[in-house]
C-alpha positions as CSV (number, residue, x, y, z in Angstrom):
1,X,-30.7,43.4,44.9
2,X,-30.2,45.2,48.0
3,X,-27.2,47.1,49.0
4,X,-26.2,47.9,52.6
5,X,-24.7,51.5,53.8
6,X,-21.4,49.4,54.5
7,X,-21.1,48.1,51.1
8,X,-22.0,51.1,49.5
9,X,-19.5,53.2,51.1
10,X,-16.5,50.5,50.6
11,X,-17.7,51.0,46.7
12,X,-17.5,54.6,47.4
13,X,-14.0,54.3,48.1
14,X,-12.8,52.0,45.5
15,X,-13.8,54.4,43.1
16,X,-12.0,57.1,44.7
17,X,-9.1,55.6,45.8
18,X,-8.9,52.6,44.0
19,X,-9.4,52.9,39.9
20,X,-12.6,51.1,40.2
21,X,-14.6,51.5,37.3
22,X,-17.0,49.6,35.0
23,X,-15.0,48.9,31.8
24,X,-17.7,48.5,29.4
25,X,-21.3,48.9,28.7
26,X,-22.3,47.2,25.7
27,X,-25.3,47.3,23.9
28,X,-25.6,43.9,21.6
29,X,-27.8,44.0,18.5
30,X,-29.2,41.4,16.7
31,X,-29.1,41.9,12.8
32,X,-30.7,38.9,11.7
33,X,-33.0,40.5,10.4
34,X,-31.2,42.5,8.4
35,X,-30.3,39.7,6.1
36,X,-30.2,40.9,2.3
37,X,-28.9,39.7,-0.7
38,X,-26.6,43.1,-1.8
39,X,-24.3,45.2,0.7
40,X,-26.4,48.0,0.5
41,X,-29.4,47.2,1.6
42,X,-28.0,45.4,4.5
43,X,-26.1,48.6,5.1
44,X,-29.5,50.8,5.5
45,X,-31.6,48.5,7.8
46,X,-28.7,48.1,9.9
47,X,-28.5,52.0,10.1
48,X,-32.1,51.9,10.9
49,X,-32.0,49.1,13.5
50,X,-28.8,50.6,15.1
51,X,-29.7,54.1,15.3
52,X,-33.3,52.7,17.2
53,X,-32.0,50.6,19.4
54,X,-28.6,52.7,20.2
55,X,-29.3,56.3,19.9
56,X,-29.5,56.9,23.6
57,X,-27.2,54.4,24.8
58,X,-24.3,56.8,25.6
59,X,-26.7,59.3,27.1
60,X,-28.3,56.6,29.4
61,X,-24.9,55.1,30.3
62,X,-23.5,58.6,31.1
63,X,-26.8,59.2,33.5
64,X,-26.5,56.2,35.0
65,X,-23.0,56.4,35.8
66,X,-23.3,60.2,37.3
67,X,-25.9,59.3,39.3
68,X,-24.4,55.5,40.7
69,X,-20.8,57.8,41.3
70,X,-19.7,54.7,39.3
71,X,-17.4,55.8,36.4
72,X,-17.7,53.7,33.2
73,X,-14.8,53.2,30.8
74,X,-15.9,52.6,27.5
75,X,-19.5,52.5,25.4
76,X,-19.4,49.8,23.2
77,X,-21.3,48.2,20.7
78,X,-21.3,44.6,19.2
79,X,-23.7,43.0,16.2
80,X,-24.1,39.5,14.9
81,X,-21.5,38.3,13.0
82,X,-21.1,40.7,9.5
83,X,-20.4,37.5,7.6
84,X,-24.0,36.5,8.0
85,X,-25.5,39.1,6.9
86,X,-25.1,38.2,3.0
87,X,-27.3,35.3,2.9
88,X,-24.9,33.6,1.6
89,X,-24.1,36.2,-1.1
90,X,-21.1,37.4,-2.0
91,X,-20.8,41.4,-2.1
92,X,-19.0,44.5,-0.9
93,X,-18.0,43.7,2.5
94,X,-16.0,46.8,2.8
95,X,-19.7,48.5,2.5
96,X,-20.5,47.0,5.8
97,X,-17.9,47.5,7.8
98,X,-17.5,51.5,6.6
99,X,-21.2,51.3,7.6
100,X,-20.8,50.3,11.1
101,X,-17.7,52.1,11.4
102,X,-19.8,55.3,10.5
103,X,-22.9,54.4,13.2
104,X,-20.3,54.0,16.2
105,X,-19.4,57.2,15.4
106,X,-23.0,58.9,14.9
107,X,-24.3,57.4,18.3
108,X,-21.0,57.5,20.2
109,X,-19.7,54.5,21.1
110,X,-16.1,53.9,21.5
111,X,-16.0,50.5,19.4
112,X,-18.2,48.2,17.7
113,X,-17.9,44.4,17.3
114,X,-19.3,42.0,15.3
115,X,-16.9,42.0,11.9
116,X,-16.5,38.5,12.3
117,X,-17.1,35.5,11.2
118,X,-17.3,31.5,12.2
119,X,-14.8,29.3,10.2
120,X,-13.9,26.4,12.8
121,X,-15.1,23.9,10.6
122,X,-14.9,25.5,7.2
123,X,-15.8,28.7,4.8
124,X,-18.4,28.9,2.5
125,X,-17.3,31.3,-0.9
126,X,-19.0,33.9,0.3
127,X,-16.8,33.7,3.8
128,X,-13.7,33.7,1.9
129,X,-14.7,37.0,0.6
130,X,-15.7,38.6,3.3
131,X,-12.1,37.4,5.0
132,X,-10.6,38.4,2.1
133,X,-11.6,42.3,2.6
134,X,-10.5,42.3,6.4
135,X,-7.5,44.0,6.4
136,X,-8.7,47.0,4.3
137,X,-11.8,46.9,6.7
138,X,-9.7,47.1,9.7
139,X,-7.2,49.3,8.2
140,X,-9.8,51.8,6.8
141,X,-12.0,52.4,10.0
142,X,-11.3,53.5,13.4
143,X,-13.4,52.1,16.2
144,X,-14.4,48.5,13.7
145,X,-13.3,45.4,15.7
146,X,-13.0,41.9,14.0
147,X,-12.9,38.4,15.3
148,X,-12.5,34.7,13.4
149,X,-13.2,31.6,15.2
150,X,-10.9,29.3,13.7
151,X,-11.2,26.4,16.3
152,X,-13.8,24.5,18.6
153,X,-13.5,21.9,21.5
154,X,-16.3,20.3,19.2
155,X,-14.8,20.6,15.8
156,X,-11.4,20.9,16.6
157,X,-9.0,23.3,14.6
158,X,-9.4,24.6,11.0
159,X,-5.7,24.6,10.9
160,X,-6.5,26.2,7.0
161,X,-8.5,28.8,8.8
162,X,-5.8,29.1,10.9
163,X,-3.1,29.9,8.3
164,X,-5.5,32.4,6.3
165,X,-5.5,34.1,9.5
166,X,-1.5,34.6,9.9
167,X,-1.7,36.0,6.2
168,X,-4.2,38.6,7.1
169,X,-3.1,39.8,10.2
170,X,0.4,40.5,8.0
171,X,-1.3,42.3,5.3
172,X,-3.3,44.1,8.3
173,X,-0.1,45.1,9.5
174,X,1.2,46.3,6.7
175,X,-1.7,48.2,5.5
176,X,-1.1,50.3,8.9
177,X,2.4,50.3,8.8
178,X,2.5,54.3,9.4
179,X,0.8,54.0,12.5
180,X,2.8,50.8,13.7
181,X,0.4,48.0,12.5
182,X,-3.0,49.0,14.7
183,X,-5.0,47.3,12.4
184,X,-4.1,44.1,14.1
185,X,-4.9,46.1,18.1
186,X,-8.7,45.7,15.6
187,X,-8.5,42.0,15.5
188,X,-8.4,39.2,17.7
189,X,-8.4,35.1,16.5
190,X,-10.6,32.9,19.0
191,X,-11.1,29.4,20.0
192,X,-14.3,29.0,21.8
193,X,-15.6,32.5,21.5
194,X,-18.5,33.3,23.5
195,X,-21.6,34.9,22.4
196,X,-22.0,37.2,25.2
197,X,-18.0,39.0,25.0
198,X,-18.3,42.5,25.9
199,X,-15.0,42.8,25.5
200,X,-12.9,44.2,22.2
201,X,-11.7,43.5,20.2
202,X,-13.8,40.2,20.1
203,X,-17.2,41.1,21.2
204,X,-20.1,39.7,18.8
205,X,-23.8,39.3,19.2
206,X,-24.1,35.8,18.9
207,X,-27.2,33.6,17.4
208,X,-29.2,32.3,20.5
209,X,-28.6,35.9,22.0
210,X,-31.9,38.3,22.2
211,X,-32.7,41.1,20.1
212,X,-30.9,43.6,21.6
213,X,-29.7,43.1,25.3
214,X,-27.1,44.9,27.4
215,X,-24.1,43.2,28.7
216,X,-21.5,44.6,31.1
217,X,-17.8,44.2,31.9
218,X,-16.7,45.1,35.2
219,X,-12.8,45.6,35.7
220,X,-11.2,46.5,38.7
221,X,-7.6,45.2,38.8
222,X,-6.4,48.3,40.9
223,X,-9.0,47.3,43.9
224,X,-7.7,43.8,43.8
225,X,-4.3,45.6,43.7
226,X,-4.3,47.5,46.9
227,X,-6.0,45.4,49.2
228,X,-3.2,42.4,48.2
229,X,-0.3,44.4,48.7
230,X,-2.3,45.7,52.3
231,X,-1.8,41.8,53.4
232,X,-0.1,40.5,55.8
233,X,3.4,39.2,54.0
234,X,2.9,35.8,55.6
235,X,-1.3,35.7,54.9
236,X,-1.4,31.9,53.5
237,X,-2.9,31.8,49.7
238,X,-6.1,30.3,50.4
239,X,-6.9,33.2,52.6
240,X,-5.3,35.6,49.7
241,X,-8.2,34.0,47.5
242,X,-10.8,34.3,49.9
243,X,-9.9,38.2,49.9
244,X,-10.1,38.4,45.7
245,X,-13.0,36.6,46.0
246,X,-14.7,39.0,48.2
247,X,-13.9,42.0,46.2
248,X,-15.0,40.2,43.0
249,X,-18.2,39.8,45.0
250,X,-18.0,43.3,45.8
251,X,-17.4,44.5,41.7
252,X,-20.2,42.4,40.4
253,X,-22.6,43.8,42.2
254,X,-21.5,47.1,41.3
255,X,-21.4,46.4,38.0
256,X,-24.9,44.1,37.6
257,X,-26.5,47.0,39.7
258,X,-25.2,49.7,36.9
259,X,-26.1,47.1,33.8
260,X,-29.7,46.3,35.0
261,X,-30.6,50.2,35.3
262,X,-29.0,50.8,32.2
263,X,-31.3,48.2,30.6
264,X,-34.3,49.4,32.1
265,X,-34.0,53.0,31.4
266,X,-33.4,51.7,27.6
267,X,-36.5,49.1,27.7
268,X,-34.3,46.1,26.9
269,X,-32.6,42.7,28.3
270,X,-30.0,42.5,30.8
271,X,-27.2,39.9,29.5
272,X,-24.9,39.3,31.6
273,X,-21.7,40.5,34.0
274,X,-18.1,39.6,32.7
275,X,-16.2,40.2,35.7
276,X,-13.0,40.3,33.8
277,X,-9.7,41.8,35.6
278,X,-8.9,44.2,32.6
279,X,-5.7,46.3,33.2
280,X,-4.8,49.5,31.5
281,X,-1.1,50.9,31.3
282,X,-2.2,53.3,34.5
283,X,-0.1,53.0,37.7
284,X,-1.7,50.4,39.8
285,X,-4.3,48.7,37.4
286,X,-2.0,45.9,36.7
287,X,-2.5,42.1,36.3
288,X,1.8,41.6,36.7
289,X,1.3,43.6,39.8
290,X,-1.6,41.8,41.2
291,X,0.5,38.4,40.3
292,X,3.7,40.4,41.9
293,X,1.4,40.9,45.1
294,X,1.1,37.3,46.1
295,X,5.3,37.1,46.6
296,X,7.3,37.6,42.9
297,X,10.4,39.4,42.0
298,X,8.5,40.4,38.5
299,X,5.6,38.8,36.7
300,X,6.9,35.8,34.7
301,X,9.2,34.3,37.3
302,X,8.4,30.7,38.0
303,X,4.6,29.9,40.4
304,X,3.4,32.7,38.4
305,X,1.3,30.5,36.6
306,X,0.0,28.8,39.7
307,X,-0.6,32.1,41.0
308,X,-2.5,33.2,38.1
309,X,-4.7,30.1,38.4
310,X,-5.6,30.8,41.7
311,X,-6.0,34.5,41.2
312,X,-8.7,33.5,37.9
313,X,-10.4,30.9,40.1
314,X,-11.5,33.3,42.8
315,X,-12.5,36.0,40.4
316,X,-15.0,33.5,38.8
317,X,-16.0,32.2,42.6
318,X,-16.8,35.9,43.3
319,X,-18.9,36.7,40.8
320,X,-20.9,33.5,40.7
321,X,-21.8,34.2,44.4
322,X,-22.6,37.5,43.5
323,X,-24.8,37.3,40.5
324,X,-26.9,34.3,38.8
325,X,-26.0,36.2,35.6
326,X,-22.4,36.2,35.0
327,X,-21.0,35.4,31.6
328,X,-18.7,37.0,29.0
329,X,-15.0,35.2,29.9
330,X,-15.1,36.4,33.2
331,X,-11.2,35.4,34.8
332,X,-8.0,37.7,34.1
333,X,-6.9,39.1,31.2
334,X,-3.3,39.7,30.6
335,X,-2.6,42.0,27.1
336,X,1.0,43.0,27.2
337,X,1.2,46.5,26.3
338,X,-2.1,47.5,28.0
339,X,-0.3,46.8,31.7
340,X,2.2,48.8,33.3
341,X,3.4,45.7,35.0
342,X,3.5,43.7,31.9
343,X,5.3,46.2,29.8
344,X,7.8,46.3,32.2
345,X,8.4,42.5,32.7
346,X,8.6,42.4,29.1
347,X,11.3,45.0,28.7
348,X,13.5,43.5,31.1
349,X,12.9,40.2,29.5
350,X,11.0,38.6,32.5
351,X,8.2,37.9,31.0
352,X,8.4,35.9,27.4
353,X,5.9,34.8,24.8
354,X,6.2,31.0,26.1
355,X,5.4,32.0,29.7
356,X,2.4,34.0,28.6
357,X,1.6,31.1,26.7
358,X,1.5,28.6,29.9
359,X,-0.5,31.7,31.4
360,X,-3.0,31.6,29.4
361,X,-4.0,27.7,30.3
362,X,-5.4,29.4,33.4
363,X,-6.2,32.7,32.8
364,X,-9.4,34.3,30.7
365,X,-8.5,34.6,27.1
366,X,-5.1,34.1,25.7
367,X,-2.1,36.2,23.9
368,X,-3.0,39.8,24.1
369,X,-1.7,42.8,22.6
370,X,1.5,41.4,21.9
371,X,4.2,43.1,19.4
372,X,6.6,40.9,17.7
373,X,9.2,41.5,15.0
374,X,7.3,42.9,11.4
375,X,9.9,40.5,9.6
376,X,8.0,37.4,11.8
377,X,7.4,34.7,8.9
378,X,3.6,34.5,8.5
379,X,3.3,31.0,9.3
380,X,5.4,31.7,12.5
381,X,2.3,34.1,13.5
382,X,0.1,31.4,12.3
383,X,2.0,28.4,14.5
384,X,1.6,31.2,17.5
385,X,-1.9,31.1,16.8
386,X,-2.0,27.3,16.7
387,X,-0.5,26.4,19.8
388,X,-3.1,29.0,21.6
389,X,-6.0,27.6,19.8
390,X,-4.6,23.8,21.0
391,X,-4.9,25.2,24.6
392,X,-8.2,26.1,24.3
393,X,-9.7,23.4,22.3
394,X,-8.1,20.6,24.6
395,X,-8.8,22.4,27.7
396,X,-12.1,23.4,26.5
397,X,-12.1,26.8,27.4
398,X,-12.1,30.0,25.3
399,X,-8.6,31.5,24.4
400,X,-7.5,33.8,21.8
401,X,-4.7,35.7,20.2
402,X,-4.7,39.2,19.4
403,X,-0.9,39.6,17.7
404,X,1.0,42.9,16.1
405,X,4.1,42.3,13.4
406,X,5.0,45.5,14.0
407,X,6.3,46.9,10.0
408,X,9.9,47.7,10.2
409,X,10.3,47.3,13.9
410,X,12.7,44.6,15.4
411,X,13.7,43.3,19.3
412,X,14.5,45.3,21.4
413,X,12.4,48.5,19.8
414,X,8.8,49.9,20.8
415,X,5.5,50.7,19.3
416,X,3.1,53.4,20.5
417,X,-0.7,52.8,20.3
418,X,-1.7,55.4,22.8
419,X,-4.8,55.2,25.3
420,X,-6.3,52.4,26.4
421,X,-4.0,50.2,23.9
422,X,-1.0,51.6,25.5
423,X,2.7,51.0,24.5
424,X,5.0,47.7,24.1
425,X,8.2,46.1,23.3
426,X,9.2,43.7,20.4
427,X,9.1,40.2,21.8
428,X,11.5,37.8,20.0
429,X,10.2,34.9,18.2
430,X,11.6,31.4,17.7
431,X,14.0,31.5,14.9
432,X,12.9,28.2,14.3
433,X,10.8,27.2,11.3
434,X,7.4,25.8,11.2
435,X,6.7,26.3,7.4
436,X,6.1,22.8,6.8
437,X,3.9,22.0,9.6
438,X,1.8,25.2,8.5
439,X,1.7,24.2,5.4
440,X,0.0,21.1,5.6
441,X,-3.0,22.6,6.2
442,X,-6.3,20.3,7.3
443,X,-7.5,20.0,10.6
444,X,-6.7,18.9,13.7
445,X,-9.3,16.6,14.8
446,X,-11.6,17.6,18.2
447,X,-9.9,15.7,21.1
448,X,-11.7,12.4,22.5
449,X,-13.3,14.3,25.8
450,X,-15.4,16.6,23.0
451,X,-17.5,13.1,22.3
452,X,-20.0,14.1,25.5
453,X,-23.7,13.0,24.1
């Protein structure tokens, strides 16, 4: 790729004026090879694979991103699925995942994913183990980052899986309750999930990925930010997506251009560029405000799911002009307590949990980082999940829920993560039951579109 004086200077400035930045460099490991039949001696060749591959990915990234004058975020670090890894085998799960937890820290990575595991179409015993230790995995680290994918477009939804979920992410919550349930900030539930995610908390190396490769996930909500509220007030919305789609042009290349040297300096594979919007609560680096931008009151008013749409569509137009290598979810992401805007259309009750539900039809992922009531019924949390998985797996995209019963807290109170994970309101809940449909358990069969061969 070659970059122009003009385009590197209008990078310059987005950096510098504009909170651009490259969200994550992850490095993804394959640890097939790791297979074993006891926890331990999985444990030490992953230590052995992971410190070869990883020791210098921090240093490299850190080099890369003084010398580009291109900040980056986050160093991250995602595996194949953990629940693999057994060979079927049933063992000490918790072994694993205080394992991984341990190597993030040695080579200095802010998270690693991968404690995850595949159950859209069932569990084998030894899965029902490893699901079974999650919460005290979660709970008992501090950069681990799980993910279950309970539901496909193909195989439609585990709706078993799905309830097994709602019971864990309670006893997640619970298990945290001092420090307002952050186990579940650890733990996201996916329909669709992709194997090339660099985001957390559902990043995982998946099984036709390479042996190692680096992926990257741009950002950049506060460049996208600026420039729309610089338009014109009357600028029609089709020339409002032609100008996200030319800064999404302008952020992939920035962020393929960091990836690929990163790769190279570290002899292995460039993956791929997800050119998510990801917010964080800082002034101006807002998804609500880049929604408020295009002509709202407040985030959650009615068109804002139109608007959305659009907004998604010309990220993903942008990028794909940009790079023959995008990947990852690459559209909008919209966690609630992560977003200034968010928090604040949630406070005043703009912004509910069925709106963000219709948003996330259009938008990258799904439920995000929201906090709801600790005395939420369990298969209320599971039903929440269900409807998001049913979105996903009927409009065959990925979506996903990532869901905090915060212990002891009710409407109208708050919960402080801190950092990147920010700060949010209780959302209410339906008061209304869905024990019985929960209950049930089975599946939901795949819908009649998934029949493509």
């Amino acid at each position: 790729m070659e970059y122009t004086q003009a385009e590197i200077l209008q990078t310059v400035r987005m950096v510098e004026m504009e909170h651009m930045d490259i969200r994550t460099v992850t490095l993804g490991v394959s640890l097939q090879d790791c297979v074993a039949s006891s926890a331990n001696e999985v444990a030490e060749r992953l230590r052995r694979k992971i410190r070869r591959l990883g020791a210098r990915l921090v240093q490299t990234v850190d080099e890369v991103s003084e010398e580009f004058g291109v900040p980056v975020a986050n160093r991250r670090l995602a595996v194949t699925p953990v629940s693999l890894l057994m060979g079927g085998n049933r063992g000490d799960y918790l072994c694993l995942a205080r394992a991984l937890d341990e190597l993030a820290g040695e080579i200095g990575v802010d998270f690693v994913g991968g404690y995850s595991a595949l159950v859209h179409k069932g569990w084998t015993a030894a899965e029902r183990e490893f699901l079974a230790a999650l919460p005290e995995a979660l709970a008992s680290t501090e950069r681990l980052c799980s993910s279950v994918n309970v539901a496909t477009t193909r195989a439609g939804i585990n709706m078993d899986a799905v309830r097994r979920v709602g019971e864990l992410i309670k006893e997640a919550a619970e298990r945290t309750r001092d420090r307002g349930g952050i186990a579940c900030a650890k733990f996201v539930c996916f329909a669709n999930a992709v194997e090339d995610n660099p985001f957390m908390a559902g990043a995982f190396h998946g099984l036709g990925e390479p042996e190692a490769v680096i992926n990257v996930g741009v950002s950049g909500p506060g460049v996208v930010n600026h420039a729309l509220r610089h338009a014109p007030r009357d600028l029609p919305l089709h020339h409002m997506a032609e100008l996200v789609k030319k800064l999404s042009f302008k952020l992939t290349r920035a962020g393929e251009l960091v990836g690929r040297e990163v790769a190279r300096r570290l002899g292995i594979e460039f993956g791929i560029v997800d050119l998510s919007l990801a917010p964080t609560p800082a002034p101006g680096d807002s998804i609500a405000e880049i929604i408020e931008a295009f002509g709202f009151e407040r985030a959650g008013a009615h068109g804002t799911t139109a608007a959305l749409a659009l907004l998604t569509d010309a990220v993903k137009k942008g990028g794909a002009m940009a790079s023959s290598s995008v990947g990852g979810m690459s559209g909008a992401f919209i966690p609630v307590s992560e977003d200034a805007g968010m928090i604040e259309a949630a406070r005043t009750g703009a912004l509910s949990l069925a709106k963000l539900e219709a948003w996330t039809s259009v938008c990258s992922v799904g439920l995000d980082m929201v906090a709801v009531p600790g005395s939420t019924p369990t298969e209320t949390i599971a039903a929440i999940i269900a409807d998001e998985m049913a979105i996903g797996v009927f409009n065959n995209k990925t979506t996903a829920v990532r869901i905090i019963p915060v212990p002891g807290k009710e409407v109208g109170e708050w919960v402080e993560f801190g950092g990147l994970l920010g700060r949010a309101p209780i959302m209410p809940v339906s008061e209304l039951s869905s024990a019985d449909f929960i209950r049930r358990g089975g599946h939901i069969p795949a819908p009649i579109h998934s029949l493509r061969n």
